[in-house]
N, C-alpha and C positions, 0 to 999 in steps of 0.2 A: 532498724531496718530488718524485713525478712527476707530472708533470702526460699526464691521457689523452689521448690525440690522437684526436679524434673521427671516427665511422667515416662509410664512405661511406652511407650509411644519413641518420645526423647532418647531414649535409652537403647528400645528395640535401633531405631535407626543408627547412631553410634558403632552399635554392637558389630549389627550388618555390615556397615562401612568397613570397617576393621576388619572382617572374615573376607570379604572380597579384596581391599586392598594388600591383606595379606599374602592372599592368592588361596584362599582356603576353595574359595568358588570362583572359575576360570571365565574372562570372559567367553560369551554366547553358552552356559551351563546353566541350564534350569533349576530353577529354587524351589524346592517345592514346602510349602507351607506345613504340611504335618510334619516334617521333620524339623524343620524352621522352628517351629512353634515349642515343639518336645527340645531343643539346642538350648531356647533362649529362655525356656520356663515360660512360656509366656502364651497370653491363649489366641485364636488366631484372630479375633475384634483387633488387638492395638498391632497386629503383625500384620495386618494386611494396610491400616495404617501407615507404619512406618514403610513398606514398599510401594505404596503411592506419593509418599514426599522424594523417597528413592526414584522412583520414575520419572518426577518433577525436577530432580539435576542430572535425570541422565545418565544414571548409574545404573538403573534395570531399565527392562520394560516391557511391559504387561502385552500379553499376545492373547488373541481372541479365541476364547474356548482351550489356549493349549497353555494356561497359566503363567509365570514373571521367569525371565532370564537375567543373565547379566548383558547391559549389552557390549554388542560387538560391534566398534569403530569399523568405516568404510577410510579408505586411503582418500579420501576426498575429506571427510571428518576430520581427519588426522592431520591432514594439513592444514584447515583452516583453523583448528586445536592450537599449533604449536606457532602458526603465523600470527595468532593472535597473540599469544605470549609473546613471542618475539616482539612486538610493535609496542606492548602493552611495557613489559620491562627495557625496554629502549626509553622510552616517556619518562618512564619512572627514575630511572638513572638523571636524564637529561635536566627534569625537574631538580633534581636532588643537591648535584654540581653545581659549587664548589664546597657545598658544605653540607652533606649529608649527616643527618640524624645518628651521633657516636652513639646513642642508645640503640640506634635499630641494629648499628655494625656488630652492637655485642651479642643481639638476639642473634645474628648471623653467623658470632663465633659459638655460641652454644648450640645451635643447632649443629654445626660442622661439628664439635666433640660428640654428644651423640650421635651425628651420623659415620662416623670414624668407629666410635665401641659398638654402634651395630653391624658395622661392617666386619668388626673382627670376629663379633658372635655368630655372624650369619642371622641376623635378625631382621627377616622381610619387613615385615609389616613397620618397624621399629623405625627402617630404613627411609621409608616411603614417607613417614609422620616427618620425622627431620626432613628431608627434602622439601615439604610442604613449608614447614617451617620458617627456613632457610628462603624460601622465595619469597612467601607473604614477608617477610622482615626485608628487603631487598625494595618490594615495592613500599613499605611502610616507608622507607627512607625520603621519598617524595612528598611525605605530609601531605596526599593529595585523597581525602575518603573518598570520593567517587571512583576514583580510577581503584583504589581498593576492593571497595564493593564489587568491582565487577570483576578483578583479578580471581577476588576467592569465588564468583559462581563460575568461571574459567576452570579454577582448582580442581571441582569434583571431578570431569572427565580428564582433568589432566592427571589426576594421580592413578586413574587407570592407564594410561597412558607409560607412568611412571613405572607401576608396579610390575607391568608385563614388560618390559623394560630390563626394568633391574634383574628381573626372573632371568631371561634370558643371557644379560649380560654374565651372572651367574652361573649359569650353562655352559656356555662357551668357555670361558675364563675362568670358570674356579673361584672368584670371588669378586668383591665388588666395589675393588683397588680404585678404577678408573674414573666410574661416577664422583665417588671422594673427592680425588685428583681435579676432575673437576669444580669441584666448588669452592675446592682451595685456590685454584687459581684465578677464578673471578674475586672472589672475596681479595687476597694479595693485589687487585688489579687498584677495588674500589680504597683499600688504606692506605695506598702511593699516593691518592687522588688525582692523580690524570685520566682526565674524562674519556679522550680518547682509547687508553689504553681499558680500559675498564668496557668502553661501545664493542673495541677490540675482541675484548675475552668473552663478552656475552656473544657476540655473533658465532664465534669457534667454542660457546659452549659445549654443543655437541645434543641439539635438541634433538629428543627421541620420541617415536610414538610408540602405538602398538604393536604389537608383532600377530601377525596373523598364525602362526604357526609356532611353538618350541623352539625350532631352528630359526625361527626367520627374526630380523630386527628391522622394524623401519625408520628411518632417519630423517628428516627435514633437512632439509639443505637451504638455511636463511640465505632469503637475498635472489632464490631460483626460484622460489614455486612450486619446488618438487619431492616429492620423497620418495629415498632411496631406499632398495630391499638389500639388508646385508645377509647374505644367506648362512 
């Protein structure tokens, strides 16, 4: 078998992913390709590429005459973002019960120790990838590819969502104890295997969106409709 070697294209996009989920570039902060281009070696043919497949899940987007940003969630975005996940891993759970996938649960614990050692290291970006992790293996537990499929194009704005999040949580608190906390306590919910206890710990997970400001955190409030600003 060969295996492809993926192109500079592939690559570029990857790259980007990573600089913005890290928080290297904030959302609504313009990208500008000559410097893009000079960052990633790379020339601007497969760079303007990779921020058209970027535009395509919602991570930038390309504005007429005044070049690519990142984009920046609306509180109406944000909600339908995290209510979708809500319903999305609710399914996935309920699917799952009484006998979830022991392979998915360990993908679950390994993503919880690295996100615990990036927690200690203060490593954004690190943080964010477990997180991501950590979810996609939650919905894997349902054996169900379609509702996967669609979980992971959910993913890309959600881990915008995630990382301006975590930033902020950060801010506030000095570190990023809580997020953790929480994923230990779903995970402890789903290897008791009581269904309800585990519906239980997803709804008080503590879904978060974007935060429109430094100071600001927005919160969904499963189950309302609404999200909250924690200033």
């Amino acid at each position: 078998m060969v295996l492809r070697q993926k192109s500079l294209v592939e690559l570029a996009v990857v790259e980007l992913q990573q600089l913005i989920y890290s928080g290297k570039y904030l959302s609504g902060e313009r990208l500008l390709e000559e410097q893009l281009s000079e960052q990633l070696g790379i020339s601007r043919s497969p760079l303007r590429e990779a921020l058209r497949i970027l535009a395509q899940r919602g991570i930038v987007e390309q504005l007429p005459r005044r070049g690519v940003r990142v984009v920046s969630l609306s509180e109406q975005e944000i909600l339908e973002i995290y209510s979708l996940r809500e319903a999305l891993e609710r399914f996935a759970v309920e699917l799952a019960f009484p006998n979830p996938d022991p392979e998915g649960i360990l993908v679950m614990k390994q993503a919880l120790v690295a996100m615990n050692r990036a927690a200690k290291t203060k490593d954004h970006g690190q943080i964010v990838q477990s997180n991501r992790d950590f979810h996609i293996a939650l919905i894997k537990l349902s054996s169900h590819k379609r509702l996967l499929q669609t979980y992971v194009g959910l993913m890309d704005q959600m881990q915008l969502c995630m990382s301006n999040n975590l930033r902020a949580e950060n801010i506030t608190a000095g570190d990023y104890k809580d997020g953790v906390y929480r994923h230990v306590v779903l995970l402890e919910a789903i290897e008791e295997g009581d269904l309800n206890n585990v519906l239980s710990a997803l709804a008080s997970h503590g879904a978060r969106g974007i935060n429109a400001k430094p100071s600001q955190t927005y919160y969904y409030s499963p189950g309302s409709n609404s999200v909250l600003i924690n200033k």
